[in-house]
VOPAGU-2260 file (C-alpha; in pm, 1 decimal, decimal comma):
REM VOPAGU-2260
SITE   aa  ch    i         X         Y         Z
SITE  UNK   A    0       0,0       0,0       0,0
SITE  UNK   A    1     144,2     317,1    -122,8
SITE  UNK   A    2      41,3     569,8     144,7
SITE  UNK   A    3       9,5     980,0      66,2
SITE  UNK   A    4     212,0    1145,7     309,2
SITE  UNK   A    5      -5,3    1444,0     191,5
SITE  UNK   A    6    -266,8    1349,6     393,0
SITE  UNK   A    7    -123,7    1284,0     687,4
SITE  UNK   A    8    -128,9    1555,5     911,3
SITE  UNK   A    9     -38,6    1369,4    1249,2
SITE  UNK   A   10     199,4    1078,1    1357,9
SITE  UNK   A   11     248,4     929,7    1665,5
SITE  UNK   A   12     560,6     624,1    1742,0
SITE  UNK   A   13     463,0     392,0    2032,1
SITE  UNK   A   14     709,4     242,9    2195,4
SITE  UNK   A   15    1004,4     181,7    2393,0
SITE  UNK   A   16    1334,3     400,1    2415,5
SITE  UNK   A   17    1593,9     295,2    2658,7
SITE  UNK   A   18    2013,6     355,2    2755,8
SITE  UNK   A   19    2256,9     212,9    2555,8
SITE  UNK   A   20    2563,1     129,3    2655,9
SITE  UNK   A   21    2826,1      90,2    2395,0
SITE  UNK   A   22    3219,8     -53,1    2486,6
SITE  UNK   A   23    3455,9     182,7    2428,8
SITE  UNK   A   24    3751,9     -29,5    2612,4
SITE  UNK   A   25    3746,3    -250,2    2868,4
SITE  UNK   A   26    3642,5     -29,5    3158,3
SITE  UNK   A   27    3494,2     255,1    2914,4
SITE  UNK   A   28    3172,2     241,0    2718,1
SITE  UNK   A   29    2964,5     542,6    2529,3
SITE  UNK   A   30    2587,1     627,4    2651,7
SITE  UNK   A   31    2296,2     699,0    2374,7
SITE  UNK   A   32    1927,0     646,2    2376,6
SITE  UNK   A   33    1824,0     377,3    2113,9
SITE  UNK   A   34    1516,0     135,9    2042,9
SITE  UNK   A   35    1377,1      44,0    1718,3
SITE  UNK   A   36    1061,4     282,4    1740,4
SITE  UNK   A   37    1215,9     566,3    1902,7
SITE  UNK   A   38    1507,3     503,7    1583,4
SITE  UNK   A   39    1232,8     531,7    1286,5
SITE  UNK   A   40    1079,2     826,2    1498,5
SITE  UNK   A   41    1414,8     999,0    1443,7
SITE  UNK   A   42    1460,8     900,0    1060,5
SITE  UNK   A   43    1066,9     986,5    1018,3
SITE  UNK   A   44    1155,5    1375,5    1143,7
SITE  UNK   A   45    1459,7    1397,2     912,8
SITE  UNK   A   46    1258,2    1297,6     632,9
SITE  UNK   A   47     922,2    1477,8     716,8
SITE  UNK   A   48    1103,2    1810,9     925,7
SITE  UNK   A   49     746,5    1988,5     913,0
SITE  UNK   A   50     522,2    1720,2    1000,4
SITE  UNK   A   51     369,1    1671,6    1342,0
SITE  UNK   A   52     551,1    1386,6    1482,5
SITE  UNK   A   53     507,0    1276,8    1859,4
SITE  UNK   A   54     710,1    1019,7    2053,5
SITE  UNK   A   55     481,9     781,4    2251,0
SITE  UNK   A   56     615,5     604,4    2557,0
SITE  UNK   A   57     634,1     584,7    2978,8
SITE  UNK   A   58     953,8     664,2    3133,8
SITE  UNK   A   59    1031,0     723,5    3538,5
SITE  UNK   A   60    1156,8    1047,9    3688,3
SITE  UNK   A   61    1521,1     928,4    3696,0
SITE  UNK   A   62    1874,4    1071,2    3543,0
SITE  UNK   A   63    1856,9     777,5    3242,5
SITE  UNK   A   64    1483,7     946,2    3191,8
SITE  UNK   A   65    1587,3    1257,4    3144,8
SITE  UNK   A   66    1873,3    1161,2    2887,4
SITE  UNK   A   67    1596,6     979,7    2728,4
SITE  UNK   A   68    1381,6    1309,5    2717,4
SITE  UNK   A   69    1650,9    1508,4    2611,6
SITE  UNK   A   70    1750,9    1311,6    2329,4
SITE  UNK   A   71    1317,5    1295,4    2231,3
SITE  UNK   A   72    1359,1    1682,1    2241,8
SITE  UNK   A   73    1715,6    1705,9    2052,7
SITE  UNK   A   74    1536,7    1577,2    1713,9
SITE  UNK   A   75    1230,8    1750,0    1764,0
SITE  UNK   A   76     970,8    1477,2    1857,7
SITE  UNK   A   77     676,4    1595,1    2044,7
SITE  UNK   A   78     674,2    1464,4    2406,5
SITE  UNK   A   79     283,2    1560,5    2507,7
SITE  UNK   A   80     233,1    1232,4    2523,2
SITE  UNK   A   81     501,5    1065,4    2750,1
SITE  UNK   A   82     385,2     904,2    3014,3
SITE  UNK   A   83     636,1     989,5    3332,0
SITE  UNK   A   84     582,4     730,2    3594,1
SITE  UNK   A   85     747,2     822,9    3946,2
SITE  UNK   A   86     999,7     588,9    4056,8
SITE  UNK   A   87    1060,1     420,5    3767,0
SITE  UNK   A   88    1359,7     399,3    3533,9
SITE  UNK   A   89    1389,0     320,1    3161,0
SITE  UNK   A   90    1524,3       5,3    3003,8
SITE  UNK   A   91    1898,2     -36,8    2934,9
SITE  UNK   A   92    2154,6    -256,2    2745,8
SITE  UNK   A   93    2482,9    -329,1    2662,3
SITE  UNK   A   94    2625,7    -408,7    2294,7
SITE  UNK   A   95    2911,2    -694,3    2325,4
SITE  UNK   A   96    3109,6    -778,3    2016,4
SITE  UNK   A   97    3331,8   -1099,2    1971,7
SITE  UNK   A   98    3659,6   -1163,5    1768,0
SITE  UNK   A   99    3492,5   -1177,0    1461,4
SITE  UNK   A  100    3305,2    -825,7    1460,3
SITE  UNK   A  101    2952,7    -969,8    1564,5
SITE  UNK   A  102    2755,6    -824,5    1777,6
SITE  UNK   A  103    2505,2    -918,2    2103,3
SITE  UNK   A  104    2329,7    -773,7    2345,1
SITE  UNK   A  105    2272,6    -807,0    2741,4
SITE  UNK   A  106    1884,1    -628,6    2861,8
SITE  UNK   A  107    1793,5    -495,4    3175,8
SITE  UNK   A  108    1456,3    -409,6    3095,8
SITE  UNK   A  109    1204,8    -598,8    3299,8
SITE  UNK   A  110    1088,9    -336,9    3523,8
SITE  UNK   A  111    1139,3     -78,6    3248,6
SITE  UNK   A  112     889,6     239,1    3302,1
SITE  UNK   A  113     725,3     105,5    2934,7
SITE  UNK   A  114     588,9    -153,5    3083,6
SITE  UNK   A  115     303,7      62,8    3246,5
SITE  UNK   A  116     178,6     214,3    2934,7
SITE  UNK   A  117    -195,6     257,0    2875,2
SITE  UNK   A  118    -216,8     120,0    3239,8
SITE  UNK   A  119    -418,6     342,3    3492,3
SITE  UNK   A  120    -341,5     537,4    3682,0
SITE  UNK   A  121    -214,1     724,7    3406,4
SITE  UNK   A  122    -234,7    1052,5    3204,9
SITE  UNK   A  123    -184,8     883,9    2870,4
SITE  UNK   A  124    -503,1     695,7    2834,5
SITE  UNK   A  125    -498,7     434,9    2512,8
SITE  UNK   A  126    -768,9     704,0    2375,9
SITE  UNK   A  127    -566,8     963,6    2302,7
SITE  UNK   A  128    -409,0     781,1    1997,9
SITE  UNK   A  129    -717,4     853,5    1851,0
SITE  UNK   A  130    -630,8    1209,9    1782,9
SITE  UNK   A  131    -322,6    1061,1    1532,9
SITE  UNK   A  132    -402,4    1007,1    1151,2
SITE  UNK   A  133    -108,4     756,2    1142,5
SITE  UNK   A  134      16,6     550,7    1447,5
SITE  UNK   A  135     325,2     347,5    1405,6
SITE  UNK   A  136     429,7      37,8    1603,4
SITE  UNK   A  137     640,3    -258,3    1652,4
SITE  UNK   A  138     634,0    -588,2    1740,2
SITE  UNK   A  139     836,4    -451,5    2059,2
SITE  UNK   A  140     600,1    -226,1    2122,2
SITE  UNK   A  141     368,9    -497,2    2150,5
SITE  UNK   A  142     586,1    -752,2    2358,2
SITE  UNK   A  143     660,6    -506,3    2626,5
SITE  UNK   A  144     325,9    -363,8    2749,8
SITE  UNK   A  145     154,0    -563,3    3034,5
SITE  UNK   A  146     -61,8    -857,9    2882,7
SITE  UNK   A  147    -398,6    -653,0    2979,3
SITE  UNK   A  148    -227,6    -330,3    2767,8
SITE  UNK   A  149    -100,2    -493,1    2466,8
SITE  UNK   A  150    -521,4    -674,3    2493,6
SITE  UNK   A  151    -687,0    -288,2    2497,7
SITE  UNK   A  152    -379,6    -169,5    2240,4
SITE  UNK   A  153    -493,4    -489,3    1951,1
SITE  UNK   A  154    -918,6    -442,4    2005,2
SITE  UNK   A  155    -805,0     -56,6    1982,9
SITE  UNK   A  156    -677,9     -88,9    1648,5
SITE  UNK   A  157    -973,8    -202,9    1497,8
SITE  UNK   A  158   -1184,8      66,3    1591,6
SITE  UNK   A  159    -935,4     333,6    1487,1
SITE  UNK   A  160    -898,1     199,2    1164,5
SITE  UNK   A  161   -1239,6     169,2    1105,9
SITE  UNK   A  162   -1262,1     546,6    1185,6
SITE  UNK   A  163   -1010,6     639,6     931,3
SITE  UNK   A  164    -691,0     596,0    1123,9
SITE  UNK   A  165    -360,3     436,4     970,9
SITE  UNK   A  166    -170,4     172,3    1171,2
SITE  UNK   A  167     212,7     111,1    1043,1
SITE  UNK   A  168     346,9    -228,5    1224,8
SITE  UNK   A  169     725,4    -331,7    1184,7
SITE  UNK   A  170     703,3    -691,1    1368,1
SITE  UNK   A  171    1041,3    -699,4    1512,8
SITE  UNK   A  172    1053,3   -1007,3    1645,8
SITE  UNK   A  173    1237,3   -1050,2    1978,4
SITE  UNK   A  174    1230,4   -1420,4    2112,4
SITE  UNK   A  175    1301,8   -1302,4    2474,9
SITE  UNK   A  176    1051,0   -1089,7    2528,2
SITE  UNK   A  177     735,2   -1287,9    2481,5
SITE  UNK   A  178     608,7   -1584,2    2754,7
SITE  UNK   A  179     652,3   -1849,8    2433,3
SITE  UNK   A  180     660,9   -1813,1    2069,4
SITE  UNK   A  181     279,2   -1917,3    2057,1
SITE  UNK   A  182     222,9   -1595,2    2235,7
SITE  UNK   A  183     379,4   -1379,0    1971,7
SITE  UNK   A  184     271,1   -1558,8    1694,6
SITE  UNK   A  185    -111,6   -1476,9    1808,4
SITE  UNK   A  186     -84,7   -1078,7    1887,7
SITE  UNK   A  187     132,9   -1025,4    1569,3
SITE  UNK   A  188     -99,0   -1201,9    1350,9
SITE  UNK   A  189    -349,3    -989,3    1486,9
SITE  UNK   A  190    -147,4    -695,9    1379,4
SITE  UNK   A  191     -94,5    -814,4    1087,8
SITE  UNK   A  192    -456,0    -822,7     981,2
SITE  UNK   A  193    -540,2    -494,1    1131,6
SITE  UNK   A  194    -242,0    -239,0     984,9
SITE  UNK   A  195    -256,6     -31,4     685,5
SITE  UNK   A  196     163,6     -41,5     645,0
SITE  UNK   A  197     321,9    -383,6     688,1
SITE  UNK   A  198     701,4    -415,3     770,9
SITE  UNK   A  199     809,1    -718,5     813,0
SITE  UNK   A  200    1178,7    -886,9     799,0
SITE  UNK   A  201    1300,3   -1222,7     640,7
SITE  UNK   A  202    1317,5   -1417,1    1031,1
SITE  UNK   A  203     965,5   -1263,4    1128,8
């Protein structure tokens, strides 16, 4: 589907940004704020630099939180809707790369801030997405909110679409996140029959 970015006048990202941590030596390593949605929220602005593009996501009221808001605000992404949950911290990793140039990654992000999304109490309710002509998501997105979220988020979609919203999906597929792969399978599928913009890789 070839969409008209001409009559689009609203975007939101949901999802999850977090700390990186890159190795710079063996005691040293570089922080930055990564994750795949917060990433194409970035590209999106550079190639759309007059559109109105928000960043959608729940961080805590920590230091990492603030990098993370600072880096939203550095390329211009609207942060009306970030949830800020006191308390809680954002997720973080660590990039690891062997002999041979390849590259891993170690997660701390199980009590991540993102988790709570769309969960009351909250002052991003699931409803306000409805004020978006396009709303773009991935399949991390998906495997990080709380089961009862990511439930609300997929019977959502429907009904936005139906009133004329556009739903984006990029599946991502991230084995560790999800209870089993049955679990995945079933809310991407889902996904997959409700967006308007499939992205999809070879593995997913």
């Amino acid at each position: 589907m070839k969409l008209d970015y001409n009559s689009i006048n609203s975007m939101a990202c949901v999802g999850e940004a977090m700390i990186e941590f890159a190795p710079l030596s063996k005691n040293n390593a570089a922080m930055s704020v990564a994750g795949d949605v917060f990433n194409t929220a970035v590209y999106l602005r550079r190639l759309l630099p007059n559109a109105p593009l928000d960043f959608v996501t729940a961080l805590g009221d920590d230091q990492a939180s603030d990098m993370i808001l600072e880096a939203v605000h550095s390329h211009e992404l609207g942060t009306s809707n970030i949830e800020i949950r006191p308390g809680m911290s954002p997720g973080l990793y660590m990039i690891s790369t062997d002999e041979q140039g390849e590259r891993s990654f170690s997660y701390w992000r199980s009590a991540s801030a993102v988790r709570t999304l769309f969960i009351t109490p909250g002052a991003v309710p699931l409803a306000t997405l409805n004020a978006y002509d396009l709303v773009y998501l991935s399949g991390i997105t998906l495997a990080v909110l709380a089961d009862a979220a990511r439930e609300d988020l997929l019977n959502w979609t429907e009904q936005y679409r139906k009133s004329g919203g556009l739903i984006a999906f990029d599946s991502n597929y991230r084995p560790a996140l999800w209870l089993d792969r049955s679990q995945a399978q079933r809310a991407n599928e889902r996904m997959w029959q409700q967006c308007d913009l499939a992205l999809p890789s070879v593995d997913d």
